[in-house]
Backbone as CSV, one residue per row, in Angstrom:
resi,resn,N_x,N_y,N_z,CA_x,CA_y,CA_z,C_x,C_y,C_z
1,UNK,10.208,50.854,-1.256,11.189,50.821,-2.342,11.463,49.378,-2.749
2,UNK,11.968,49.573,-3.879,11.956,48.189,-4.310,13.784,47.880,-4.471
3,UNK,13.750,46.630,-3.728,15.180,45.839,-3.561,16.500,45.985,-4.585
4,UNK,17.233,45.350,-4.740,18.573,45.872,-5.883,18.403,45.442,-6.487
5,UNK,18.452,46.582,-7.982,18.040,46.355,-9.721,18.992,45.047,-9.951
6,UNK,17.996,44.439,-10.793,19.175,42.917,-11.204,19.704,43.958,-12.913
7,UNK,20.476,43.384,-13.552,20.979,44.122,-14.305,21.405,42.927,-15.605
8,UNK,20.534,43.595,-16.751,20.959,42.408,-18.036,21.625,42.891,-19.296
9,UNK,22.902,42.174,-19.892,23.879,43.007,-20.580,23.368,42.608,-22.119
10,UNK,23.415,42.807,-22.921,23.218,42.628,-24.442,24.165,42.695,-25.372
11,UNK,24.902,41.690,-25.748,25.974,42.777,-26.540,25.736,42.628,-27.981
12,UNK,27.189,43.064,-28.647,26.966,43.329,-29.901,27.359,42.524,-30.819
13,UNK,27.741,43.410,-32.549,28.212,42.639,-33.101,30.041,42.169,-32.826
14,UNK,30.357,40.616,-33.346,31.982,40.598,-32.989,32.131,40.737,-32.102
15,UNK,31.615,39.824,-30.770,31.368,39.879,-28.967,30.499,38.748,-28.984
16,UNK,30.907,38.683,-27.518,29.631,37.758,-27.155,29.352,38.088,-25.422
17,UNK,28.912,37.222,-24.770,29.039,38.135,-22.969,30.184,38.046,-22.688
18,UNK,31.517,37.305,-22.628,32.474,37.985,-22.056,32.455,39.517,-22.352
19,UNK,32.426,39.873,-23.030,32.814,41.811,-23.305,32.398,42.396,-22.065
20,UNK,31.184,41.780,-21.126,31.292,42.519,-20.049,31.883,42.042,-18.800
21,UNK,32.804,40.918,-18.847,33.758,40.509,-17.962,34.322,41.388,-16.854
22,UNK,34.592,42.572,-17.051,34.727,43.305,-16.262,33.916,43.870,-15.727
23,UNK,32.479,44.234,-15.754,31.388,44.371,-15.219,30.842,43.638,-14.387
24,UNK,30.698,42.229,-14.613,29.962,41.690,-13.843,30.680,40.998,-12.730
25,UNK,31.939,40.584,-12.530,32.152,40.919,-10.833,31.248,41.799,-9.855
26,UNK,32.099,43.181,-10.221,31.595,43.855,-9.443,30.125,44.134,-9.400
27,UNK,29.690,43.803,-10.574,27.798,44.081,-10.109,27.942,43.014,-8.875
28,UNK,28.070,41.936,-9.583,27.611,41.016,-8.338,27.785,40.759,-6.900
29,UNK,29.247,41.601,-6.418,29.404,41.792,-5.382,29.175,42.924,-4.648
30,UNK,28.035,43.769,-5.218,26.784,44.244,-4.584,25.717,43.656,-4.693
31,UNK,25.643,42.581,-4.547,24.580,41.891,-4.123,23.495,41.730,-5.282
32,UNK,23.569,41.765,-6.720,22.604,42.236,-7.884,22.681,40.888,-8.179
33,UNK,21.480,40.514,-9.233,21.713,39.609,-10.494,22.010,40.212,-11.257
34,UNK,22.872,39.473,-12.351,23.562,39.896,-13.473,23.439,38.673,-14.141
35,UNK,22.643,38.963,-15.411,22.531,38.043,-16.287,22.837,38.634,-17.781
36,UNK,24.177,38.032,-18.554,24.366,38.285,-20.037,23.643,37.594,-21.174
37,UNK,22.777,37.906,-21.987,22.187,37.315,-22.807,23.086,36.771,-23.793
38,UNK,23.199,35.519,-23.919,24.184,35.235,-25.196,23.315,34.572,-26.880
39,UNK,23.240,35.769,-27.517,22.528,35.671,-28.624,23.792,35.321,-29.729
40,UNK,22.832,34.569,-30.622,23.883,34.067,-32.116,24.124,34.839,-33.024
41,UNK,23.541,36.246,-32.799,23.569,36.862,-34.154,22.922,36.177,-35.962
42,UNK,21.781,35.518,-35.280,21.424,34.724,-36.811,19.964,35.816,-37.126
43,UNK,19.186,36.124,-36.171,18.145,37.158,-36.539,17.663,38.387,-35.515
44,UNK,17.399,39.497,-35.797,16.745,39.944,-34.869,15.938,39.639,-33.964
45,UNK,14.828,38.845,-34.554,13.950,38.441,-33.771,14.492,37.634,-32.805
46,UNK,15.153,36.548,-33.279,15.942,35.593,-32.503,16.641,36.372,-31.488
47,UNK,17.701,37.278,-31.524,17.986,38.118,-30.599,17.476,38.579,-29.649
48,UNK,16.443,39.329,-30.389,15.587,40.484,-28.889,14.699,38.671,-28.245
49,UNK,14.405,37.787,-28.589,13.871,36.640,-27.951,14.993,36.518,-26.537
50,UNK,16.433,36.541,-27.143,17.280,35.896,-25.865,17.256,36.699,-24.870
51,UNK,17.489,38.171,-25.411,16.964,39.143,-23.806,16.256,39.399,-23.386
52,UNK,14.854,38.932,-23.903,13.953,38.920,-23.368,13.448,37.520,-22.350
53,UNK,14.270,36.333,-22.605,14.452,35.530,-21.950,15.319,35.487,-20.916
54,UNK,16.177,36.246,-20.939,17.228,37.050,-19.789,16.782,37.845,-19.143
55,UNK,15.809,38.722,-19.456,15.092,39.473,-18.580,14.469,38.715,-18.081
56,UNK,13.284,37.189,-18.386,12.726,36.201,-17.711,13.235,36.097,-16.400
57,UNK,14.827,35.562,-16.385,15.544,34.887,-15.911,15.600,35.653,-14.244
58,UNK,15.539,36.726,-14.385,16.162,38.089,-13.333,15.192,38.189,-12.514
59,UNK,15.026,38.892,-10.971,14.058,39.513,-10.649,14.038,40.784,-10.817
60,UNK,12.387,41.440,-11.178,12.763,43.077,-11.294,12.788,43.943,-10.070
61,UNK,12.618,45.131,-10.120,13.419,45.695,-11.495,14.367,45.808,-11.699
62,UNK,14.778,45.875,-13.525,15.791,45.291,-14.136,16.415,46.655,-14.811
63,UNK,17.703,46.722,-14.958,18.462,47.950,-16.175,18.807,46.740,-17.334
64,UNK,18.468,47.762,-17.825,18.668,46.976,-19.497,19.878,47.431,-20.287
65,UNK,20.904,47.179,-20.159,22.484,47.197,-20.621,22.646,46.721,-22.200
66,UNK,22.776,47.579,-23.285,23.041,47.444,-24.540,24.355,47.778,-25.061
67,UNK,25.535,46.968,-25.939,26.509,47.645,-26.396,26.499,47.116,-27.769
68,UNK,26.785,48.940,-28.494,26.491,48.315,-29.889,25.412,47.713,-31.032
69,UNK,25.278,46.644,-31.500,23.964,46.682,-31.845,22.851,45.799,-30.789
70,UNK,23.698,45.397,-29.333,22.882,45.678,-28.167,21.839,46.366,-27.959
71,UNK,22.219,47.818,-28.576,21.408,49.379,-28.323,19.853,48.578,-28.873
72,UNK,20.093,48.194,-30.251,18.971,47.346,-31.167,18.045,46.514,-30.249
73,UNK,18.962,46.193,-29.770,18.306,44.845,-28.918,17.668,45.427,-27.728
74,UNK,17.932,46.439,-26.754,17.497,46.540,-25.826,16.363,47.462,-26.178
75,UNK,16.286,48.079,-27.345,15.185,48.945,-27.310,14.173,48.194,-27.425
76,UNK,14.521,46.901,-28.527,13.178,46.074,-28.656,12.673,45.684,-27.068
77,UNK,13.797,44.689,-26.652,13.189,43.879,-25.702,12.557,45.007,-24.204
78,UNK,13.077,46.412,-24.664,13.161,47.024,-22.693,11.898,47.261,-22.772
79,UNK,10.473,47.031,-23.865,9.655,47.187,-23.855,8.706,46.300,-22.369
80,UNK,9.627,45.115,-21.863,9.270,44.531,-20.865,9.017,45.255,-19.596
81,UNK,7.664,44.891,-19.244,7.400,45.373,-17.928,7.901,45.524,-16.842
82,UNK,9.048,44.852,-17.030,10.055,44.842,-15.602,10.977,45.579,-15.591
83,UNK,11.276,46.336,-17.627,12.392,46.985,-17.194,12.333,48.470,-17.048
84,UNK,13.159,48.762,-15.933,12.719,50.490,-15.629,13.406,51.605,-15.941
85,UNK,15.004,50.858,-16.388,15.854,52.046,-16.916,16.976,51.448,-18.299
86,UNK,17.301,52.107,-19.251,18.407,51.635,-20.339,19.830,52.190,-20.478
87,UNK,20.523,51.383,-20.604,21.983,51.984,-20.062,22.433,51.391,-22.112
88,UNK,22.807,52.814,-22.743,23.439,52.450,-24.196,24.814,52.617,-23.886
89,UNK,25.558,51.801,-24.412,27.242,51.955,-24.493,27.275,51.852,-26.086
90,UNK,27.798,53.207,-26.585,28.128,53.018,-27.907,27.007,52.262,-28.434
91,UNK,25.990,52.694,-28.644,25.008,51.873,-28.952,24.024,52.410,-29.921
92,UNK,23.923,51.315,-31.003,22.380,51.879,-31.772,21.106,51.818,-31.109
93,UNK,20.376,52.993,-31.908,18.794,53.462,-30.683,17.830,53.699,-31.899
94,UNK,17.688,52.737,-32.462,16.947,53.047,-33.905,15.399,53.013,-33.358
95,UNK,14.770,54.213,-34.305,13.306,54.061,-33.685,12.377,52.933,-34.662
96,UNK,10.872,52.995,-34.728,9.925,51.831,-34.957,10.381,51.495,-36.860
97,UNK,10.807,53.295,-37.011,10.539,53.085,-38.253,12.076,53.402,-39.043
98,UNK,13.324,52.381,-38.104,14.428,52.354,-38.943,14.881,50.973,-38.830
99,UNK,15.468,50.769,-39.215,16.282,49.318,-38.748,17.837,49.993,-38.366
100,UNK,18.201,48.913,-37.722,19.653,49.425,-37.636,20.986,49.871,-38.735
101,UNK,20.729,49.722,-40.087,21.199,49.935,-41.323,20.977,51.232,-41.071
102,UNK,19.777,51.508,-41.170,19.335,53.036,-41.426,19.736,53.899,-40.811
103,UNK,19.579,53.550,-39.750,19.952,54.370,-38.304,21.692,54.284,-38.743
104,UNK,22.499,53.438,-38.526,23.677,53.619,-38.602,23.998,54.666,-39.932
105,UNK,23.004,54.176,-41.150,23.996,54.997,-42.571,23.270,56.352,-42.294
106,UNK,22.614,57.101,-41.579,22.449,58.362,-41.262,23.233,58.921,-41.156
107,UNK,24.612,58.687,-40.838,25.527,59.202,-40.305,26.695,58.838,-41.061
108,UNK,28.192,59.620,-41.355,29.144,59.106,-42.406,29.468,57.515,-42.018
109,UNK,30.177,56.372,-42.538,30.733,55.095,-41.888,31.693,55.510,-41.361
110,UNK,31.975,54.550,-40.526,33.372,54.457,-39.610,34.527,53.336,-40.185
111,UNK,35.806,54.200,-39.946,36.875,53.443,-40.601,36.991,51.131,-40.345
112,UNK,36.082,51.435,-39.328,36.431,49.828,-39.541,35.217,48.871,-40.587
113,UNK,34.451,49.806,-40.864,33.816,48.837,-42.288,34.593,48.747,-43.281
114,UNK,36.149,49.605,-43.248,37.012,48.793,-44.041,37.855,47.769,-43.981
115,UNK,37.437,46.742,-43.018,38.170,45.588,-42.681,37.385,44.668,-42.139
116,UNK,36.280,44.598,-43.000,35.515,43.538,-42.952,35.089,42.570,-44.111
117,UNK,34.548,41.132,-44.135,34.939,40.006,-44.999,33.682,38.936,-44.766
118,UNK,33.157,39.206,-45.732,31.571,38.261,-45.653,31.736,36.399,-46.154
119,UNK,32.212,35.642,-45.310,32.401,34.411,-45.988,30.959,33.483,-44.990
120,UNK,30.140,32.750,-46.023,29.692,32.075,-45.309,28.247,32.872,-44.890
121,UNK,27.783,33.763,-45.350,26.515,34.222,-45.321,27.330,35.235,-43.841
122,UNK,28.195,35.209,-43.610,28.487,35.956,-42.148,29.126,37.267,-42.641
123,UNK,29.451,38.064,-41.483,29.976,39.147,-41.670,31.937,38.908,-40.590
124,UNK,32.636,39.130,-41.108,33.653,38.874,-40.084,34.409,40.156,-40.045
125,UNK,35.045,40.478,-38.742,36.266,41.148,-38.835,37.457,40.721,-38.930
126,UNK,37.885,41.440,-39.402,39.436,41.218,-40.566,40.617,41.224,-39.154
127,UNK,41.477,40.928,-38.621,42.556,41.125,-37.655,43.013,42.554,-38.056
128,UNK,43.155,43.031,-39.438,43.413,44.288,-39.747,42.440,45.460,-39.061
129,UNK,41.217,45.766,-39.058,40.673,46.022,-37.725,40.209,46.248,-36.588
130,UNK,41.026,45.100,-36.068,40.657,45.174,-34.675,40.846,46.754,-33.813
131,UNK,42.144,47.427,-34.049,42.512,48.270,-33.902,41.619,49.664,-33.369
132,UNK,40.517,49.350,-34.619,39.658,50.185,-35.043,38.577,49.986,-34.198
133,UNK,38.334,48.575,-33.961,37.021,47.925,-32.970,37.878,48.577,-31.285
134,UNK,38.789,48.256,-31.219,39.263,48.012,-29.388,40.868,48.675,-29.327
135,UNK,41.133,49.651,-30.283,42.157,50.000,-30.375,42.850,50.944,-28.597
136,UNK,42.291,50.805,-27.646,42.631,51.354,-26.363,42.551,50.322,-25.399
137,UNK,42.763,49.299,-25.914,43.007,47.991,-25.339,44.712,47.236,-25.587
138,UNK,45.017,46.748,-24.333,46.808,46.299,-24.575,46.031,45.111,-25.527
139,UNK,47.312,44.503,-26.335,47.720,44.359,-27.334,46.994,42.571,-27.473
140,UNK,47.045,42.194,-26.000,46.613,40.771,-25.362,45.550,40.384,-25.517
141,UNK,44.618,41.664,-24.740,43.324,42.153,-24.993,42.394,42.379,-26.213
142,UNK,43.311,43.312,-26.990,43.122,42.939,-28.302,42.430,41.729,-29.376
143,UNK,43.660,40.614,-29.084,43.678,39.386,-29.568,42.715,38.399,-28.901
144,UNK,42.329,38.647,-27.629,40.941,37.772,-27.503,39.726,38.396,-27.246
145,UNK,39.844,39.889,-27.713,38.343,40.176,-28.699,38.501,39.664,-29.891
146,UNK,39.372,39.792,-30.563,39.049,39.111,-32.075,39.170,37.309,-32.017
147,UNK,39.734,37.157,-30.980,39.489,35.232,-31.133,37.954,34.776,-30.514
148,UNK,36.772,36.164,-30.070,35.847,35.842,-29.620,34.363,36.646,-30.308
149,UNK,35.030,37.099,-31.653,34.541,38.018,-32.504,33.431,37.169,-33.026
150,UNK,32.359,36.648,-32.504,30.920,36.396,-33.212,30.586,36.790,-34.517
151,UNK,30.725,36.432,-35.539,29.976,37.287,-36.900,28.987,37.182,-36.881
152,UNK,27.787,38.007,-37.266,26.572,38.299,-37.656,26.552,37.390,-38.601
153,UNK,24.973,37.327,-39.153,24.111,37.001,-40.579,24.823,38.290,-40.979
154,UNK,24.434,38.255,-42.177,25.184,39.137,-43.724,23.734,40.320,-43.643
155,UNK,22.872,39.921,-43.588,21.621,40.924,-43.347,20.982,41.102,-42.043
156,UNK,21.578,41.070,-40.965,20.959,41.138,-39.718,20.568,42.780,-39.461
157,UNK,21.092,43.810,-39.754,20.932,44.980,-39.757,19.630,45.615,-40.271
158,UNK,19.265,44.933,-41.802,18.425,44.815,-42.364,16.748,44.843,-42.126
159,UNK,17.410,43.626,-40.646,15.760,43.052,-40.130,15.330,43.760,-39.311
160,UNK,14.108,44.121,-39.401,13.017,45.170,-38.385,12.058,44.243,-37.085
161,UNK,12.134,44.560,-36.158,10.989,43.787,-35.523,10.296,45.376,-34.524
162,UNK,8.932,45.650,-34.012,8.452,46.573,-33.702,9.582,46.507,-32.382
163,UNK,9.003,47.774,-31.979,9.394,47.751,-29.952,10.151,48.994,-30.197
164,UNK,10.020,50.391,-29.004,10.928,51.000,-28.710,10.447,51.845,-27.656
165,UNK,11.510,50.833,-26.671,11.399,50.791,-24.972,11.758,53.005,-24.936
166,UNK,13.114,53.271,-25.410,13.530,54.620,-25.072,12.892,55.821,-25.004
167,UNK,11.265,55.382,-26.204,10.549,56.356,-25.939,9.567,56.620,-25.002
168,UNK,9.577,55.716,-23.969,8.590,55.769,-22.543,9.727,55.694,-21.472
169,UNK,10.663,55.092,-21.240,11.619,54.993,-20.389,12.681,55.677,-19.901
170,UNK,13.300,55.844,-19.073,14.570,56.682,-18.810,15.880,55.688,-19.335
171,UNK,16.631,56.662,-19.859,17.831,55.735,-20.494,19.112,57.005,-20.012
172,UNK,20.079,56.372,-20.159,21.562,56.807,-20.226,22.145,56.114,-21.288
173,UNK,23.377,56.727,-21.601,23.927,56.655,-23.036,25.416,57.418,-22.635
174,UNK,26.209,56.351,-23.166,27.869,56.345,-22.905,28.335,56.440,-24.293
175,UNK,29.102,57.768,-24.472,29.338,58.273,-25.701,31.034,57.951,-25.785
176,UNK,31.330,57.090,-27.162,33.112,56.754,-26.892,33.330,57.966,-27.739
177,UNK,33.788,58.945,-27.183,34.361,60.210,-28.352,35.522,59.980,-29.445
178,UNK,36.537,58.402,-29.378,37.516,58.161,-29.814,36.683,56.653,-30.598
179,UNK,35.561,56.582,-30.945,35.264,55.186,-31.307,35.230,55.205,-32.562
180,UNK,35.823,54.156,-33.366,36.186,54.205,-34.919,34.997,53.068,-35.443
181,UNK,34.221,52.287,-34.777,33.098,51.519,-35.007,32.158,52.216,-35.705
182,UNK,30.993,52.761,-34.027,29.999,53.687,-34.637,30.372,54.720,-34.341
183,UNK,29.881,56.080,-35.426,30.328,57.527,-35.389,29.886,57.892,-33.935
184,UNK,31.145,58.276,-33.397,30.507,59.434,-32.194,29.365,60.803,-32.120
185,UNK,29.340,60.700,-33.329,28.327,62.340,-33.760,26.944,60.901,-34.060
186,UNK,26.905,59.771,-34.552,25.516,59.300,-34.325,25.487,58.898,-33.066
187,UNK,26.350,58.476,-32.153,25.728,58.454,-30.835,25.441,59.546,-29.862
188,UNK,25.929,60.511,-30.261,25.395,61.907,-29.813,24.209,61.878,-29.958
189,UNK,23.853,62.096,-31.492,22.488,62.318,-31.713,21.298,61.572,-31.272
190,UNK,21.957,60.264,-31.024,21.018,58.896,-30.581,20.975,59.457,-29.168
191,UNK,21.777,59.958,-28.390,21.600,60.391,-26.812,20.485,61.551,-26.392
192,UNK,20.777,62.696,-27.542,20.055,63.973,-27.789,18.882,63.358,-27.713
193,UNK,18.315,62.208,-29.233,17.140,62.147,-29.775,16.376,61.577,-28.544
194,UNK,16.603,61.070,-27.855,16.304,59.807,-26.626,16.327,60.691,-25.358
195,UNK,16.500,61.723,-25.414,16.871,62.888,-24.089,17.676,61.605,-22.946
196,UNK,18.433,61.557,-22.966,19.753,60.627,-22.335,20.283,61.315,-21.620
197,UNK,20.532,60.759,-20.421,21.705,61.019,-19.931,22.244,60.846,-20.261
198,UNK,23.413,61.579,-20.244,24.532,60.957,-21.523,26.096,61.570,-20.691
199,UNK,27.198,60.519,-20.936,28.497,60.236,-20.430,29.148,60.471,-21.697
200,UNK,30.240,60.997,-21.832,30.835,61.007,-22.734,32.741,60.711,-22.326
201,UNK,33.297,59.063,-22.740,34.657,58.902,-22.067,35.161,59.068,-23.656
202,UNK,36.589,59.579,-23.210,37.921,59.441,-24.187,38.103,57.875,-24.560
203,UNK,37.272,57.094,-25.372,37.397,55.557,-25.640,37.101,55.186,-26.795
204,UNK,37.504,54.060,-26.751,36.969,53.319,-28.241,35.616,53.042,-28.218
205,UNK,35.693,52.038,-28.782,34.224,51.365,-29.120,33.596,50.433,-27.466
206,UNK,34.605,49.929,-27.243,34.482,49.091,-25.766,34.703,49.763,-24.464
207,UNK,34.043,50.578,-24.147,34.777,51.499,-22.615,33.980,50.552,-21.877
208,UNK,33.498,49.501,-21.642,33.444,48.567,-20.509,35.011,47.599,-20.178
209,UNK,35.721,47.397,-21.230,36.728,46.959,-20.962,37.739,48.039,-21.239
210,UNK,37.996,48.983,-21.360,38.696,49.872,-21.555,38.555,50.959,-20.314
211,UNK,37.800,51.302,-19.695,37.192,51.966,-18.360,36.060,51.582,-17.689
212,UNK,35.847,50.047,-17.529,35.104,49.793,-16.870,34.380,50.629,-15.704
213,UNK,35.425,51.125,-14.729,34.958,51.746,-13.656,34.021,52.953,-14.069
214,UNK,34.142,53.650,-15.042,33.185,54.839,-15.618,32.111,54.214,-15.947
215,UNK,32.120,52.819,-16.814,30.828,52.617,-17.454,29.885,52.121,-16.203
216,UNK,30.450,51.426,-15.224,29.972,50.773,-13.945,28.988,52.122,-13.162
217,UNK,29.711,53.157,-12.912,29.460,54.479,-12.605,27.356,54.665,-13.294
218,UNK,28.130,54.605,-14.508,26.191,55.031,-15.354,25.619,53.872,-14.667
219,UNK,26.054,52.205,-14.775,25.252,51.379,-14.909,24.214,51.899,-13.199
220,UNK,25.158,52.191,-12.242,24.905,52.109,-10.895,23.819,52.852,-11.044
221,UNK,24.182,53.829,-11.454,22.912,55.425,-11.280,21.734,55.054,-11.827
222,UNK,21.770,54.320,-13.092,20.952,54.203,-13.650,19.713,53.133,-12.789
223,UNK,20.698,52.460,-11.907,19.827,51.241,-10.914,19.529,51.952,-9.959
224,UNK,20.031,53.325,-9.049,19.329,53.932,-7.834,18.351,54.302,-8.105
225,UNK,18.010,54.630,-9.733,16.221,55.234,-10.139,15.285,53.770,-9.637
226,UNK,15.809,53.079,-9.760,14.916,51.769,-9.389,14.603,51.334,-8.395
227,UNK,15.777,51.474,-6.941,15.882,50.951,-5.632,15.198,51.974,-4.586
């Protein structure tokens, strides 16, 4: 058997690796690597490059941890040989032939694309909101997701690069039934389409900081397929 899965997080848009702050303690004090990819949000390509350089970084085998348009990212990069299982949180799972636009407008929008504000070629969230992004978060919490809210490029959704790890791999998929981001009925379907294991918590958009201990739960299982 092979030794303890190191474990690499991806996150999304309006985040950066703190979001899994509460995760990676405890990975690490089971004895794992835990490495967060911290991408700029300026291109796809550029993106799936940083986790795939994060996967570099790790020994395998590796779980490949996506939140959000993470999901994007890990499908490209989990195409890596090292990685053996995909853990989606609220996450897009777009296949060869969507981009993440597509994949997301399949499905109705969610109330917080009404509180968003493109200055600067970027995409920002509005403080109006936040609510909508992390609304099951105290009030504190709140306020330094949005003081750590990364904006995207204005077309990052847009951009296609090949790769999709989910259709050879085993994945799990953490469904927020209360998430006002992405529709809960497209991450259903993204779980279905992907035959997922699939979790489904009473949460927002963030159930790593909102119930960490549940999302920790998938991440684990998803690493005993490996050990």
């Amino acid at each position: 058997m092979a030794g303890k899965a190191s474990i690499v997080l991806a996150h999304g848009l309006w985040a950066d690796g703190s979001c899994f702050a509460k995760l990676i303690p405890a990975l690490q004090a089971e004895g794992r690597e835990v490495f967060a990819s911290q991408h700029g949000l300026d291109s796809l390509a550029g993106d799936v490059d940083c986790v795939t350089r994060a996967i570099n970084h790790v020994p395998g085998p590796v779980v490949l941890v996506g939140h959000s348009y993470g999901g994007t990212l890990i499908t490209k990069a989990g195409v890596h040989d090292r990685v053996g299982a995909l853990v989606y949180i609220c996450a897009l799972a777009p296949d060869d032939d969507e981009t993440s636009q597509q994949h997301l407008a399949a499905f109705p929008s969610s109330p917080v694309f009404e509180h968003l504000e493109v200055a600067d070629n970027r995409i920002y969230l509005k403080e109006s909101g936040i609510g909508d992004f992390c609304g099951d978060l105290p009030l504190e919490e709140q306020k330094l997701v949005l003081a750590t809210a990364n904006p995207p490029i204005a077309d990052l959704f847009d951009q296609q690069v090949p790769g999709n790890a989910w259709r050879a791999k085993p994945s799990w998929y953490i469904v927020g039934t209360q998430d006002r981001t992405v529709n809960p009925d497209r991450e259903r379907a993204s779980a279905e389409r992907m035959k997922a294991t699939t979790v489904s918590l009473d949460s927002s958009h963030v159930p790593m900081l909102s119930q960490p201990n549940a999302v920790l739960e998938v991440i684990r299982n998803a690493a005993k397929t490996l050990e």
